[in-house]
N, C-alpha and C positions, 0 to 999 in steps of 0.2 A: 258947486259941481260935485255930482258923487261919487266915490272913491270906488277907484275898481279893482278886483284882486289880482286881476289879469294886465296892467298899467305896473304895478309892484313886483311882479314877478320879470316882467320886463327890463325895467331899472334896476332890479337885484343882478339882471345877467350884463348888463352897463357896467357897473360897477365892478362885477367880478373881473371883465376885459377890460376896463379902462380906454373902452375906445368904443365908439358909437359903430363905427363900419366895424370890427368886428364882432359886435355883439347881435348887429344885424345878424350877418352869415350863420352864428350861431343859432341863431330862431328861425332863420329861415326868413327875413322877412327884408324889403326894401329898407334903405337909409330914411326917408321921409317920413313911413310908416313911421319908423320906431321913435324916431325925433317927436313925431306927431303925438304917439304916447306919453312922451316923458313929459313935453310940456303941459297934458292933460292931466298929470299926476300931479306935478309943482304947481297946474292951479287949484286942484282939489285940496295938495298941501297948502296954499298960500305961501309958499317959498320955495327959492331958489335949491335946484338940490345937487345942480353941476357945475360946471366952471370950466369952459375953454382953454384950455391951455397950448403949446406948440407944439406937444408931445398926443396931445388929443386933448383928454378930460380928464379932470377929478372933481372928487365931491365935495361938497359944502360942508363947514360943523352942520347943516341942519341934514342934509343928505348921508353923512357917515353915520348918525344916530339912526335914521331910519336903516340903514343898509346891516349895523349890529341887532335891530329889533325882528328885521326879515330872516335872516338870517339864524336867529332863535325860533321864528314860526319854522323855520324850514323843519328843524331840528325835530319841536313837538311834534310836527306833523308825522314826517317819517316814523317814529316812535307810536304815535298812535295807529296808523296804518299797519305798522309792524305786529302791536299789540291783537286789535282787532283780525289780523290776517290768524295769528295763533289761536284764536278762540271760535272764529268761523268755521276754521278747517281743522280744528281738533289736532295742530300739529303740533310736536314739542318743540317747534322751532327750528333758526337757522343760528348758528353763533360763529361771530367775526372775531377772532382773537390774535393779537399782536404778542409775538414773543420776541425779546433781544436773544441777539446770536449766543449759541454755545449753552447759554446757565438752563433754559427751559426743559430740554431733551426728556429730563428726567423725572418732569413732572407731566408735561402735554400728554402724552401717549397715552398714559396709564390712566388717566383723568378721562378722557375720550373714549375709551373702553369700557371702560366701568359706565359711563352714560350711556353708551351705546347699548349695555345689554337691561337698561331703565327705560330707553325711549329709541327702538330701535331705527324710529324715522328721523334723529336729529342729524341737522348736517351741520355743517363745519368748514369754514375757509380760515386759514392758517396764514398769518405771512409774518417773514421774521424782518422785524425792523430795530433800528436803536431809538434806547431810549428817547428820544427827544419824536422824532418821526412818529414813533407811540401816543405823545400826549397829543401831538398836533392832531392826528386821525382819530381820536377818543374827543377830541372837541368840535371836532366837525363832523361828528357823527359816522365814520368809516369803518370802526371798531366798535364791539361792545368791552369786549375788557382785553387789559396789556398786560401780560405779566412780564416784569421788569424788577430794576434794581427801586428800590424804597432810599431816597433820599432828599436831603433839603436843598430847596428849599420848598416847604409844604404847597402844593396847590387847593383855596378854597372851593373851587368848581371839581374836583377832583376827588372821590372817595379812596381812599388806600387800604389794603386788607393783606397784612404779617401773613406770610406761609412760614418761611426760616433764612439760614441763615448760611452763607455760601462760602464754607470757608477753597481760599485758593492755596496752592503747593506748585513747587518746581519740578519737575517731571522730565523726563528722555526716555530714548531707547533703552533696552537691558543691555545692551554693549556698549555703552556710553563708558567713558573712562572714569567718570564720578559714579557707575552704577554703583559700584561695592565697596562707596568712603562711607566709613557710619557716620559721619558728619561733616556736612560742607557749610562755609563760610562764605561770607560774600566776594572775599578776595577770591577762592577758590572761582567763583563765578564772573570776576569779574573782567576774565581773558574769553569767556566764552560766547558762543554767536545763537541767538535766538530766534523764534518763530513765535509771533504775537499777536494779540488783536490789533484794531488798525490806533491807532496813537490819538485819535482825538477821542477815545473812550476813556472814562474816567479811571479805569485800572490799570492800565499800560502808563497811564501821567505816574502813579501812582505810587507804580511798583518802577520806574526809574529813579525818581527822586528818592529813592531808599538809596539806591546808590552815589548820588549827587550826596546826599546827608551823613553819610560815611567816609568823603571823603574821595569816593573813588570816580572813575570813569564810565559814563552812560555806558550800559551794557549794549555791546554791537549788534543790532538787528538787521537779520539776511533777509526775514520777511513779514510783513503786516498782511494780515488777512483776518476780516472778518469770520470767514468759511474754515472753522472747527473741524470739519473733515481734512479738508485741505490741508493745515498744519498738523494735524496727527499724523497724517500720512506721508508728511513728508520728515518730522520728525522720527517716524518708524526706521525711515530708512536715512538717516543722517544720522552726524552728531552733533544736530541744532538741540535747544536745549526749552522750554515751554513753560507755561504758567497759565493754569486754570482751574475751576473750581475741580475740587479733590474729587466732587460723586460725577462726574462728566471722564476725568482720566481714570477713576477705577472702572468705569463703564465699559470703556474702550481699551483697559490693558489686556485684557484674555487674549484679542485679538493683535494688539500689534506688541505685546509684551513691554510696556513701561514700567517705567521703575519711578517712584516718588523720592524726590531729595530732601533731605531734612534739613531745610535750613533756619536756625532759630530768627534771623532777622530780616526775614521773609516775610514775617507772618501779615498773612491780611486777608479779613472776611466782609462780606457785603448782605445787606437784607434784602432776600425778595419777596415780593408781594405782588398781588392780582389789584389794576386798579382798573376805575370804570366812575363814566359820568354821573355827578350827583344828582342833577335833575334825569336822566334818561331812563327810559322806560328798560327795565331788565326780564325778560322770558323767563317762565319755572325754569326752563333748562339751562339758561344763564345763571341764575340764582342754585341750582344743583349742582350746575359745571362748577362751582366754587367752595360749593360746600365739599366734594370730591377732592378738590387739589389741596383744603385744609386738613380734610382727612388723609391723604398722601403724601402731604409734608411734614406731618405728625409722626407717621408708618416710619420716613426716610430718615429726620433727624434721631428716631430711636436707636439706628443701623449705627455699628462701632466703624 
């Protein structure tokens, strides 16, 4: 029997639901129809590609390989499509980019601008996700590039590209009662109440466990939030106390007047970098967009 592409695309939206009735609804089509399908594909395959279960269905080893290989067409396809749409219509493109909370601010903008007056038609969709939510949408195709922290463990599906290097500092209000210690200690810090990112980020684990390693008492957190405005703002007007990269709180002290603390056993820097899938198709303007953020991260790390 021969193999129809229209049967595959079916059974890939099966799989995706894990339920034959709703994967109906999803296409649109009767329960029978699409049963009618499936089996017309598994005879075309000569095997079994589902399995009955109480909960619905799952796939077979021979149905989960086919559903990793459609899954890869999806991918090329989109990419080709995307390709061809750029070369048809003479546009510089659309770029999908994932930033994590807080670290990017200082590079997205200005990268965006500068392409903007290179290719004044390119757009742009923005969403800030963490790290992990990043790689996932860069592998299923919902991103073109994440800029994020660079860390191990390496992924081989996965291309990674150095901008620099983030170092973080303790920070307050300027009326804060440590504003004006020339040097504070961990002890000093370690009665004090903070506003943080949210704690299953790799930096907040990070920067506790300095204090666990010292000896002392986790530092009392009043708030987690991933939303960087939010904890400025409200560190502005308290005396909670902060921790974030150094060029994010000079960015922001003009306006809410923070003061940086100097603590020597504080210290901690992270790598960021622009990544993006190794087989995926990447736009001039995707391929520029980057060339930009390496020339801006170059411009930033030169700044005292």
């Amino acid at each position: 029997m021969k193999l129809q592409l229209r049967d595959i695309e079916y059974f890939s939206v099966v799989a995706e639901h894990g339920n034959v009735g709703r994967a109906a609804e999803a296409l649109g089509l009767s329960q029978p129809a699409l049963s009618k399908s499936l089996h017309r594909l598994e005879q075309s395959m000569q095997a079994k590609l589902v399995k009955r279960t109480a909960k619905g269905m799952e796939l077979t080893t021979v149905g989960a390989a086919l559903f990793s290989h459609v899954r890869r067409l999806r991918l090329s396809l989109d990419d080709v499509t995307r390709e061809v749409a750029d070369l048809s219509q003479g546009r510089a493109g659309h770029l999908r980019i994932g930033i994590a909370p807080g670290f990017a601010i200082h590079l997205v903008p200005d990268a965006c601008a500068t392409l903007l007056k290179e290719a004044p038609r390119v757009t742009f969709k923005v969403t800030v996700l963490d790290r992990e939510a990043s790689l996932a949408a860069l592998r299923h195709g919902e991103l073109d590039l994440a800029l994020t922290t660079l860390q191990a463990p390496r992924h081989e599906d996965l291309v990674e590209e150095y901008l620099l290097e983030d170092e973080f500092v303790v920070y307050a209000s300027a009326d804060h009662r440590l504003a004006k210690k020339r040097r504070v200690t961990l002890a000093d810090l370690a009665q004090e109440r903070w506003a943080v990112a949210a704690s299953n980020a790799p930096t907040p684990q990070r920067f506790k466990q300095v204090f666990l390693d010292a000896g002392l008492p986790p530092p009392g957190i009043t708030m987690e939030s991933n939303s960087l405005p939010l904890r400025n703002r409200l560190l502005a007007s308290s005396d909670l106390l902060g921790f974030a990269a150094k060029r994010v709180v000079r960015q922001a002290t003009p306006r809410s007047r923070f003061v940086e603390l100097r603590v020597r056993d504080l210290a901690y820097s992270r790598c960021v970098g622009v990544m993006y899938r190794k087989d995926a198709y990447l736009s001039p303007a995707a391929r520029r967009f980057i060339e930009i953020l390496q020339t801006t991260a170059k411009e930033i790390a030169r700044e005292p």
